[in-house]
C-alpha positions in Angstrom: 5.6 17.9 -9.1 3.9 14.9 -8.3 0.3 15.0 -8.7 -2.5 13.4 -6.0 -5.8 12.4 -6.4 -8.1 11.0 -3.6 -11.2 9.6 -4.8 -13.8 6.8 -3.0 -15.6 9.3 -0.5 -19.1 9.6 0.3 -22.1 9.6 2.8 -22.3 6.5 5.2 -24.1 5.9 8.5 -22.3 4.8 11.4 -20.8 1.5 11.8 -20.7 1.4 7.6 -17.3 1.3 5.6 -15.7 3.5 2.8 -12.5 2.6 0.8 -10.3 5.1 -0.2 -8.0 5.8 -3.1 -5.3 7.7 -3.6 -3.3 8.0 -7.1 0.0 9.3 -7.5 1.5 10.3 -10.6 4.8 8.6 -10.4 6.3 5.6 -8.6 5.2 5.3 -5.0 8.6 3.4 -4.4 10.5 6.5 -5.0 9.3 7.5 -1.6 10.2 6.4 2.0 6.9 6.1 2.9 3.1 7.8 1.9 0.3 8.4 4.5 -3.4 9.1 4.8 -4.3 12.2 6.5 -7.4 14.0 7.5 -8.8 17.4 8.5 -12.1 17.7 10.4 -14.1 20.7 10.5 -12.8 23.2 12.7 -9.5 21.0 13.5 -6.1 21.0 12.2 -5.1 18.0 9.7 -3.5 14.7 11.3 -1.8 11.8 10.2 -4.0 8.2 10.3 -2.1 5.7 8.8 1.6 5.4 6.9 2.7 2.5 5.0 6.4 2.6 4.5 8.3 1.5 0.9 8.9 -1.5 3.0 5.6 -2.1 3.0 5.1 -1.5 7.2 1.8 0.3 8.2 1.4 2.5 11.4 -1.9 3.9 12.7 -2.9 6.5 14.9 -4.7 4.9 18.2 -8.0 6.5 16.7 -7.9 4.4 13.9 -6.4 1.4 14.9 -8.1 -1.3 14.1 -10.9 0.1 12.2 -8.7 1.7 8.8 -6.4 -0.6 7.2 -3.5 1.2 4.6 -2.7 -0.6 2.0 -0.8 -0.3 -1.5 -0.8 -1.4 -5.0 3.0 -0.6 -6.6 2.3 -1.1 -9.8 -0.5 1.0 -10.1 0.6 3.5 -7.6 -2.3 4.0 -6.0 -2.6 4.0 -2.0 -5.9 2.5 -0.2 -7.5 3.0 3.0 -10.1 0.7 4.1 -12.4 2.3 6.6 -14.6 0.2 8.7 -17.1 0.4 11.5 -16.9 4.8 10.7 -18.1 7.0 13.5 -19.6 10.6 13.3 -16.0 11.8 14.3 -14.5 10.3 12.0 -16.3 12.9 9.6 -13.1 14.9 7.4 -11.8 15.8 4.6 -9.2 12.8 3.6 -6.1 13.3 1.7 -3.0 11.6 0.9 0.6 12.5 0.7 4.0 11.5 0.8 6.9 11.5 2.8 10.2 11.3 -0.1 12.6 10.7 3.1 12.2 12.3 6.1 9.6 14.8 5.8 5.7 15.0 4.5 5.6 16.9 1.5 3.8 20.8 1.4 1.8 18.9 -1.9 -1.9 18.4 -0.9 -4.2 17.0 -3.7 -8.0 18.0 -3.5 -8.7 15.5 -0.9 -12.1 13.2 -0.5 -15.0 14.1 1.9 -16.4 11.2 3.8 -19.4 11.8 6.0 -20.7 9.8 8.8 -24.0 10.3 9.8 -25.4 9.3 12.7 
């Protein structure tokens, strides 16, 4: 099974920036596409941001413009640059992948990022 590990979260005021990691443990090419996701307290987990194997990035109106998905193939290892952070934008963050047309059930430990305001 492919292993995840989100790293790069932390405590930031609002209007700061946090830059996200994710690691997989095999080539990120072998999928169509990975994503970040996130899961506020008391809210159900949603998709932020995909970046396809073509390389194409979509976000979620919420983030648009403020997180930027990115991807480093030979180190498979999926970013996401946060900028100008809000109070709601306070989650746990994970990663995950999508190996054609579905998101995988595989969750890693995920990366807390906390705006204050």
């Amino acid at each position: 099974q492919v292993r995840l590990v989100e790293s790069g979260g932390g405590l930031v005021q609002t209007g700061g920036s946090l830059r996200l990691s994710c690691a997989a443990s095999t080539s990120i090419l072998t999928f169509a596409a990975m994503g970040w996701f996130r899961r506020a307290p008391g809210k159900q987990r949603e998709l932020l941001a995909i970046i396809t194997r073509g390389g194409f990035s979509t976000y979620v109106d919420a983030v648009k413009g403020r997180f930027t998905i990115s991807r480093d193939t030979v180190k498979n290892t999926v970013d996401l640059q946060m900028n100008n952070l809000e109070p709601e934008d306070t989650a746990i963050y994970y990663c995950n992948y999508r190996p054609v047309s579905d998101w995988t059930n595989n969750w890693g430990q995920g990366t807390q990022v906390t705006v204050s305001s």
